[in-house]
C-alpha positions as CSV (number, residue, x, y, z in Angstrom):
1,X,0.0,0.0,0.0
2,X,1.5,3.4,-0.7
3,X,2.8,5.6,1.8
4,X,0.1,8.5,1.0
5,X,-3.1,5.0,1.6
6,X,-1.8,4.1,5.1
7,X,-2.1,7.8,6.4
8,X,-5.7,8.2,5.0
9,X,-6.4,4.6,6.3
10,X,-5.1,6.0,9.8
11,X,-7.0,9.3,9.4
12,X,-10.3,7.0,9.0
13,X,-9.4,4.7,12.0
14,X,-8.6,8.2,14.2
15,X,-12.0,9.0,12.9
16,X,-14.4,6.0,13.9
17,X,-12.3,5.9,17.8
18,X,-12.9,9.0,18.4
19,X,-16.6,9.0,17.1
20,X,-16.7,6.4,19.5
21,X,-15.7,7.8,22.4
22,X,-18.6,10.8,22.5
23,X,-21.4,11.0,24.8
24,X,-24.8,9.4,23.7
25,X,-27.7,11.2,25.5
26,X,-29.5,11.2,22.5
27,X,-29.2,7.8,20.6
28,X,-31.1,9.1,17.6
29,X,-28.9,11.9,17.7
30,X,-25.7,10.2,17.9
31,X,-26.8,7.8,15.3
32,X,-27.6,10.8,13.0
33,X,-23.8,12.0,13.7
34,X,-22.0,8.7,13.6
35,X,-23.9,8.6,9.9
36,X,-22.8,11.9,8.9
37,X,-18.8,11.6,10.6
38,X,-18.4,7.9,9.0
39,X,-19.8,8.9,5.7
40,X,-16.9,11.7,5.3
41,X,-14.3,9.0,6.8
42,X,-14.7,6.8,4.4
43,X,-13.8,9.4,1.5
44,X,-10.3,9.7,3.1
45,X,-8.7,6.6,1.4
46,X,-9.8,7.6,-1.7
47,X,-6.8,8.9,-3.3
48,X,-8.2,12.4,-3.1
49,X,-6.3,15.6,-3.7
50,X,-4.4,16.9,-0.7
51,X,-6.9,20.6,-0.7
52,X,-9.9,18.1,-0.6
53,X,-8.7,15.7,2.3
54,X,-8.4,18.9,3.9
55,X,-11.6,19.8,3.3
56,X,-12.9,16.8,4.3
57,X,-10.8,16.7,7.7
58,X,-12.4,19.9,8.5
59,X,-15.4,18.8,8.1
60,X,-15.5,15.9,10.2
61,X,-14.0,18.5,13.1
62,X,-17.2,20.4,11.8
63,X,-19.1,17.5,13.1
64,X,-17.7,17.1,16.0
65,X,-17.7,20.4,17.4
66,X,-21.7,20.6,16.1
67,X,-22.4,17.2,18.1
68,X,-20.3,18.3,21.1
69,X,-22.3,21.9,21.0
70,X,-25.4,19.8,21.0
71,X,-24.2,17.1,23.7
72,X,-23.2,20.2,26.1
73,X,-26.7,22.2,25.6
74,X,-28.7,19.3,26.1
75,X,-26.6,18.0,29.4
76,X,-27.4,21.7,30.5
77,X,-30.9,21.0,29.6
78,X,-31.1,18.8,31.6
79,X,-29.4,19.2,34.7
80,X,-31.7,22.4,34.8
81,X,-34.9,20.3,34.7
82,X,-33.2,18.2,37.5
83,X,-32.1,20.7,39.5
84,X,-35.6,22.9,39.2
85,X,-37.7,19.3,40.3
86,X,-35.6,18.9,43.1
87,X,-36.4,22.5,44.0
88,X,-39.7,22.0,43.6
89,X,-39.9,18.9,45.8
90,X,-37.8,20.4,48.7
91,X,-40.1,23.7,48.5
92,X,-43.2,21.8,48.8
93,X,-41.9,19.6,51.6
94,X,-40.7,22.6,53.6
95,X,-44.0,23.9,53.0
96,X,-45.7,20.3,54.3
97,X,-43.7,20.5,57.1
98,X,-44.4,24.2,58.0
99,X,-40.3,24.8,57.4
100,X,-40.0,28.7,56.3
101,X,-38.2,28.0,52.6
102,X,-36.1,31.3,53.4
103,X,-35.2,30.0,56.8
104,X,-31.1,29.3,57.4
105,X,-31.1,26.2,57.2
106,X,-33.9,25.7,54.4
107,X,-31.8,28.9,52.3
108,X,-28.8,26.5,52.7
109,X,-30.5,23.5,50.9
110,X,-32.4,25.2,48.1
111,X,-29.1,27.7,47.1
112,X,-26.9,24.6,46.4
113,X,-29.9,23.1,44.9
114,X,-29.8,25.8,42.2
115,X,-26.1,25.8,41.2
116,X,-24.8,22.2,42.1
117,X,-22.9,21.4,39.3
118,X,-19.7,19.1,40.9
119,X,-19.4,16.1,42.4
120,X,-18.5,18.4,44.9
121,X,-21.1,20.3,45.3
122,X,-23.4,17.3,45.1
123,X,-22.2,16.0,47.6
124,X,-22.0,19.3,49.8
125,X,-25.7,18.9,49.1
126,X,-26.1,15.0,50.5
127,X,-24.4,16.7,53.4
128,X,-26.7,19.2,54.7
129,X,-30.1,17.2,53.8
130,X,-28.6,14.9,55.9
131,X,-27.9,17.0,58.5
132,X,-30.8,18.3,58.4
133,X,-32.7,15.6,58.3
134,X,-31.0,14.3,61.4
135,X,-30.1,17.3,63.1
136,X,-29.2,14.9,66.1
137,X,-26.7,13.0,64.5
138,X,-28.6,9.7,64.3
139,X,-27.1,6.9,62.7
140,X,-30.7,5.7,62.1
141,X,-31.9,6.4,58.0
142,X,-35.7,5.1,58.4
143,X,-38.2,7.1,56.4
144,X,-40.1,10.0,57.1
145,X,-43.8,8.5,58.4
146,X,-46.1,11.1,56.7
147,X,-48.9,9.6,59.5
148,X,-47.2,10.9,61.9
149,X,-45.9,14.0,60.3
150,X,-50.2,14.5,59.3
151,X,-50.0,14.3,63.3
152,X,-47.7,16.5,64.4
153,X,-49.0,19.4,66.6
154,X,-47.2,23.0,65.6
155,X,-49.1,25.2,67.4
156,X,-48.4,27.3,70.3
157,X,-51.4,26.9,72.0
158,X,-52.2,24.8,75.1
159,X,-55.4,23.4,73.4
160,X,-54.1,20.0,73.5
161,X,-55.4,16.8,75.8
162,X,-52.6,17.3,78.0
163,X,-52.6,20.7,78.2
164,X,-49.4,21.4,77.2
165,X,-48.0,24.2,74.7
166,X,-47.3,22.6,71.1
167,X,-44.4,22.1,69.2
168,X,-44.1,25.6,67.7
169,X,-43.8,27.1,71.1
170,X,-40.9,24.6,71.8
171,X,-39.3,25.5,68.4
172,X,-39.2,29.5,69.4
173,X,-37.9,28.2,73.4
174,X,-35.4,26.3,71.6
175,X,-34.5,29.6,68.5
176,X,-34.3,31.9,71.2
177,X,-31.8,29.9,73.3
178,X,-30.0,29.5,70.0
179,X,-29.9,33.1,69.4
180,X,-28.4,33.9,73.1
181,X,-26.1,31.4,72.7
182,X,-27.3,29.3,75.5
183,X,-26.5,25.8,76.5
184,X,-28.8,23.2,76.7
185,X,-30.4,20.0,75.4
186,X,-33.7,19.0,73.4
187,X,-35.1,15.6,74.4
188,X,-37.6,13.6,71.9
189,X,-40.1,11.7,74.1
190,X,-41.9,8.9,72.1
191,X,-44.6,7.1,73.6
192,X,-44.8,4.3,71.2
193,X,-47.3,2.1,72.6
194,X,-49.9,4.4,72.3
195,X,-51.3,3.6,68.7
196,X,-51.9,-0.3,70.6
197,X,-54.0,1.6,73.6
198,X,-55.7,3.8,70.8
199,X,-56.9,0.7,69.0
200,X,-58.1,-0.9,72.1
201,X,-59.6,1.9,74.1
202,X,-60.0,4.8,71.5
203,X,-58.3,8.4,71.5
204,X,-59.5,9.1,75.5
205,X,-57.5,6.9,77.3
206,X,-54.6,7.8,74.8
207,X,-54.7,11.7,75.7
208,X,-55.0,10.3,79.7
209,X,-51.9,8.7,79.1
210,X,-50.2,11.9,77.2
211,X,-51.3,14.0,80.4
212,X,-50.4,11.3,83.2
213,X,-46.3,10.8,81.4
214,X,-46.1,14.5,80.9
215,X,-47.8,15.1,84.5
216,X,-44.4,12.6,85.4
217,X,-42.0,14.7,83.2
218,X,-42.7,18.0,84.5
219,X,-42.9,16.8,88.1
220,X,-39.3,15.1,87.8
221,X,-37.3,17.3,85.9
222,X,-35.5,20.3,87.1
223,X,-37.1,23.7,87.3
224,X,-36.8,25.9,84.3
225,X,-37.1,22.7,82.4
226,X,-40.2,23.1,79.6
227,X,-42.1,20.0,78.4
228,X,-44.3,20.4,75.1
229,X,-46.9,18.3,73.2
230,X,-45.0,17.5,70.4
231,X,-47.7,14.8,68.2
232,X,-49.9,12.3,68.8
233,X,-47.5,9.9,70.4
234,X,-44.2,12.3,71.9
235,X,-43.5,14.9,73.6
236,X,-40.7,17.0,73.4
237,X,-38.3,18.4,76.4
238,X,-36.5,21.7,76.7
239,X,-33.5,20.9,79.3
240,X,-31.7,24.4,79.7
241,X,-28.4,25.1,80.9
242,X,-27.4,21.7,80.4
243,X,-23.6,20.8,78.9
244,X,-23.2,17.6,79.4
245,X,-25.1,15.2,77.8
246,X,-24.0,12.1,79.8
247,X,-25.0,13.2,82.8
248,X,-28.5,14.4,81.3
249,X,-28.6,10.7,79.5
250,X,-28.1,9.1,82.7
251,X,-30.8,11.5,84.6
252,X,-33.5,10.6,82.0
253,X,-32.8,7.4,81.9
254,X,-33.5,7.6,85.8
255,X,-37.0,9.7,85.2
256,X,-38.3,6.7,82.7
257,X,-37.3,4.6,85.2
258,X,-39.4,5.4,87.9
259,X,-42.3,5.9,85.4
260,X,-44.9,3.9,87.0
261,X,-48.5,2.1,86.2
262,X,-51.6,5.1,85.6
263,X,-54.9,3.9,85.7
264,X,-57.6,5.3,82.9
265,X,-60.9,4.7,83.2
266,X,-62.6,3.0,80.3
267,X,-66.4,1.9,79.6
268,X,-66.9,2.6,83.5
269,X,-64.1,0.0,84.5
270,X,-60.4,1.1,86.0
271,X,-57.3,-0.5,83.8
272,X,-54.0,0.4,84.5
273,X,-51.2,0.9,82.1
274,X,-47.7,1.5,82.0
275,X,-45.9,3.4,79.1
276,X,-42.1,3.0,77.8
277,X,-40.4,6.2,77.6
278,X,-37.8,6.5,74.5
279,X,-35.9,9.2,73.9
280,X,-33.3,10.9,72.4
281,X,-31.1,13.9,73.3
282,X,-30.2,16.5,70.9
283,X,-27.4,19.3,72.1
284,X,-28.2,22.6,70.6
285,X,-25.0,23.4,69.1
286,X,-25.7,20.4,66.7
287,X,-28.8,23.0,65.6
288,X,-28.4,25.3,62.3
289,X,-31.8,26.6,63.8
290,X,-34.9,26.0,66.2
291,X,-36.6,24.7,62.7
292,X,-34.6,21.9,61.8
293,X,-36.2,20.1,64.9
294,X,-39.4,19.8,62.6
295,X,-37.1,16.8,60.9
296,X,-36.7,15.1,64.6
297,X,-39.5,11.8,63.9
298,X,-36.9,9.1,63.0
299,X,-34.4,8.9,65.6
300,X,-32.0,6.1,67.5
301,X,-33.9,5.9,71.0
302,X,-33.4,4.8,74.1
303,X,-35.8,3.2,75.7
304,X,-36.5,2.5,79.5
């Protein structure tokens, strides 16, 4: 083969790997290009004068810069359309979750939502979703229960069973020690037996049980301490000037301890009950803000 046929013969083969080695996001598309790039390549061994392999050299690099174009605005396309739905779905479950979208911690998500662009940056973004999904640093991923987020009580009204504040009064107790720079802890009181005493004696002897363990709680902590009807099934403990969480692990663990039988009344007839404590103890520092606690229903607990 003459010297002049083994260098268009190489041209060709430089051709078809390299056509090979481009993106397919759109298989019609590439097919279209592979087509068009293989149809010129195949020219090249055709003796042709040296102006026209020229011309036909630049125009493959024609097609590849055309397809790349294409490749690079579609990829943009579509990492738009990705980023915006995951925007979306974040914005309506702040707004489920009654989570102010322009809040820190919210802000924080949804801003590296909208340029995330790196692996980097991607994962910057696994990292605050998960920290702010588990603000307490559980090593427990279970999913959200939307039951029991449908549940939660966000109110800062006492017109609960147990007469207790709700959950949006702890939230502000809890921002404003975050603001001053306080110390203290947030215990996560779940009373999970209580869907079983729902079933068999309906939603009264549930709230008598709600009032009786909070009635236990508020009587046993220390004073200055703030208990708050957090759902249907957990209440949630403001423990101020408290540093170390050890000592206030072992102190709980004490209170649940000495939790002992109630008696309800149901259908005329005394029964008498006795409800697990679980709980879990979240130190404020580990807070980007008051809000994130709305993410608290999944947790590792500890149970007595």
């Amino acid at each position: 083969m003459p010297a002049d046929g083994a260098g268009d013969r190489a041209l060709t083969l430089l051709a078809d790997g390299a056509m090979r080695q481009m993106g397919q996001l759109n298989a019609a598309e590439f097919e279209s290009f592979c087509g068009r790039v293989g149809a010129l390549a195949r020219k090249m061994p055709d003796h042709l004068p040296e102006a026209e392999k020229i011309m036909h050299v630049r125009s493959v690099l024609k097609e590849f810069e055309n397809y790349r174009a294409g490749e690079d605005a579609l990829l943009h396309e579509r990492l738009s359309g990705w980023r915006a739905l995951v925007l979306t779905l974040f914005t309506e479950l702040f707004a489920a979750l009654g989570v102010d979208a322009s809040s820190k911690s919210a802000a924080s998500i949804s801003d590296v939502i909208r340029h995330m662009n790196t692996a980097e940056e991607i994962a910057q973004l696994s990292a605050r979703i998960e920290a702010f999904l588990h603000p307490g640093g559980s090593e427990r991923k279970n999913d959200v229960d939307p039951a029991h987020l449908r549940k939660a009580d966000r109110t800062t009204a006492n017109d609960n069973a147990a007469g207790l504040r709700g959950g949006g009064a702890a939230v502000d107790h809890v921002q404003r020690m975050i603001d001053k720079g306080d110390k203290g802890l947030v215990a996560i009181f779940h009373l999970n037996v209580l869907d079983v005493i729902s079933e068999r004696f309906g939603m009264e002897a549930v709230q008598d049980c709600i009032m009786a363990v909070s009635a236990h709680l508020t009587h046993s902590l220390r004073k200055g301490d703030a208990i708050y009807h957090w759902s249907d099934a957990s209440l949630l403990g403001v423990l101020e000037k408290r540093a170390n969480s050890r000592i206030a692990m072992a102190e709980l663990q004490r209170i649940a301890s000495q939790n002992r039988e109630i008696t309800i009344t149901v259908g005329g007839r005394a029964v008498m009950l006795r409800i697990p404590i679980e709980f879990e103890l979240i130190e404020l520092d580990q807070l980007e803000s008051a809000e994130a606690l709305n993410w608290v229903t999944s947790f590792q607990a500890v149970g007595i």
